[in-house]
N, C-alpha and C positions, 0 to 999 in steps of 0.2 A: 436281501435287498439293501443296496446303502441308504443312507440316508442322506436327506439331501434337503436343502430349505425350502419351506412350502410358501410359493409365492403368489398365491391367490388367495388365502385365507384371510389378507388384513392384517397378521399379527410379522411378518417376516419386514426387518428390516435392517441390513448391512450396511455397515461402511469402511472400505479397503483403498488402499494406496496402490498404484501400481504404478512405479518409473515415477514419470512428473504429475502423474493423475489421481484425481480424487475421484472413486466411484461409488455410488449410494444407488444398493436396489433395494426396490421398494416393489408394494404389490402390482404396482400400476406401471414399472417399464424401471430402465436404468437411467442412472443422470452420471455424467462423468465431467468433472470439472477439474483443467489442468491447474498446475501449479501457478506461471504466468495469468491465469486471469486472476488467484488468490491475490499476486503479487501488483496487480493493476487497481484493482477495487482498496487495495490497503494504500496506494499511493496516489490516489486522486481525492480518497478522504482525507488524506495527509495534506494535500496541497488547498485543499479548500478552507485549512484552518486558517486566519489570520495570524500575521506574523511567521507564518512558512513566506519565505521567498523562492524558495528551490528546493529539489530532493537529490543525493548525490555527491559524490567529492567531486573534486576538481578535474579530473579527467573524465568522468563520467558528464560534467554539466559540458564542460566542452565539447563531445560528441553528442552528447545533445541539443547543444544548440548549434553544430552541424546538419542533426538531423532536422530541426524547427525551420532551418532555413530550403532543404527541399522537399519541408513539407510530409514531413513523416513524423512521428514523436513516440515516445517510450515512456510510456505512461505506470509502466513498473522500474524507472528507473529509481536509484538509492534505495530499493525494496529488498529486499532478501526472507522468505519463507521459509520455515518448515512445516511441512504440512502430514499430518498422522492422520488417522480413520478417522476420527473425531475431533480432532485437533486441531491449531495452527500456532506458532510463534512466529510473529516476525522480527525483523532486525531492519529498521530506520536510519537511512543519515541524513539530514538534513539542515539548510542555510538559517537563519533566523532574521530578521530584520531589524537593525537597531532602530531603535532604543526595546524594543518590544521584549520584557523580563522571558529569559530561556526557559525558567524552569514553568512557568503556564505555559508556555508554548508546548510544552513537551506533554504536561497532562491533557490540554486541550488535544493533541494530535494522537496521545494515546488513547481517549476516550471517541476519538470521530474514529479512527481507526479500528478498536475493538465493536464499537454500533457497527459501522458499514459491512466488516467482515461475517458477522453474525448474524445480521439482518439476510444480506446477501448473498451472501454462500451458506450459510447453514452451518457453520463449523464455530465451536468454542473457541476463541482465544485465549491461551493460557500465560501470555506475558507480549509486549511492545516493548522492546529496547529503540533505544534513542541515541543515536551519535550526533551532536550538535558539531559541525567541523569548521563552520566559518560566517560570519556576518555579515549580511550585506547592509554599505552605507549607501544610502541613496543618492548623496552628494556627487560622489562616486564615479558612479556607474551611468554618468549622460550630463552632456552639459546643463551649465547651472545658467538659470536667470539672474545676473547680479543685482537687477533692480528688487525682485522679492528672494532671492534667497533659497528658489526650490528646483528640482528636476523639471526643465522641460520636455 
């Protein structure tokens, strides 16, 4: 007789990668969870940090905010995953906003990031890389009110 996992006793529980999917059986049924939702839950913690202004290099935020305008969004964008049985690394690019010091920026988005992923998915993170690629000046980026001095 082979042997084979017993999956009604309680004690049986797997977790395998297959293509872009995460799958965990368990006694009670299977869960499969693709790469892209890892890489979505990791960049919407990322953007809720203060001082993220964006996720993404430059070509990637431009098609982005292509897509913002009819209204579609890519919420894994500047994300990059790998994903193991148990595992996850991601790989981050991200805007920062000046004056807002990079290097908290980076612990804060790696610690919202490693909570959410964990929480959420059920999978360890084993490392958050961070590419800081460019600042946004607020000045900038929308006309200025000359009488105060700020973005309106």
């Amino acid at each position: 007789m082979a042997s084979t996992t017993n999956r009604v006793d309680g004690t049986a529980t797997t977790g395998t990668t297959a293509g872009t999917t995460t799958t965990q059986v368990t006694t009670n049924g299977r869960t499969i969870i693709d790469d892209t939702v890892v890489a979505k839950v990791a960049g919407i913690a990322a953007r809720d940090v203060p001082g993220v202004f964006a996720l993404g290099g430059n070509a990637a935020r431009a098609f982005g905010a292509i897509r913002d305008a009819i209204g579609s969004s890519a919420l894994g964008q500047g994300v990059r995953v790998e994903v193991g049985e148990t595992q996850v690394a991601v790989d981050l690019t991200i805007v920062v906003d000046y004056p807002t010091p990079m290097m908290e920026v980076a612990t804060a988005v790696r610690a919202a990031v490693t909570s959410a992923v964990t929480e959420l998915v059920g999978l360890e993170v084993t490392e958050v890389n961070i590419a800081i690629n460019d600042v946004n000046i607020p000045g900038l980026n929308g006309p200025v009110d000359e009488t105060e001095g700020r973005v309106r």
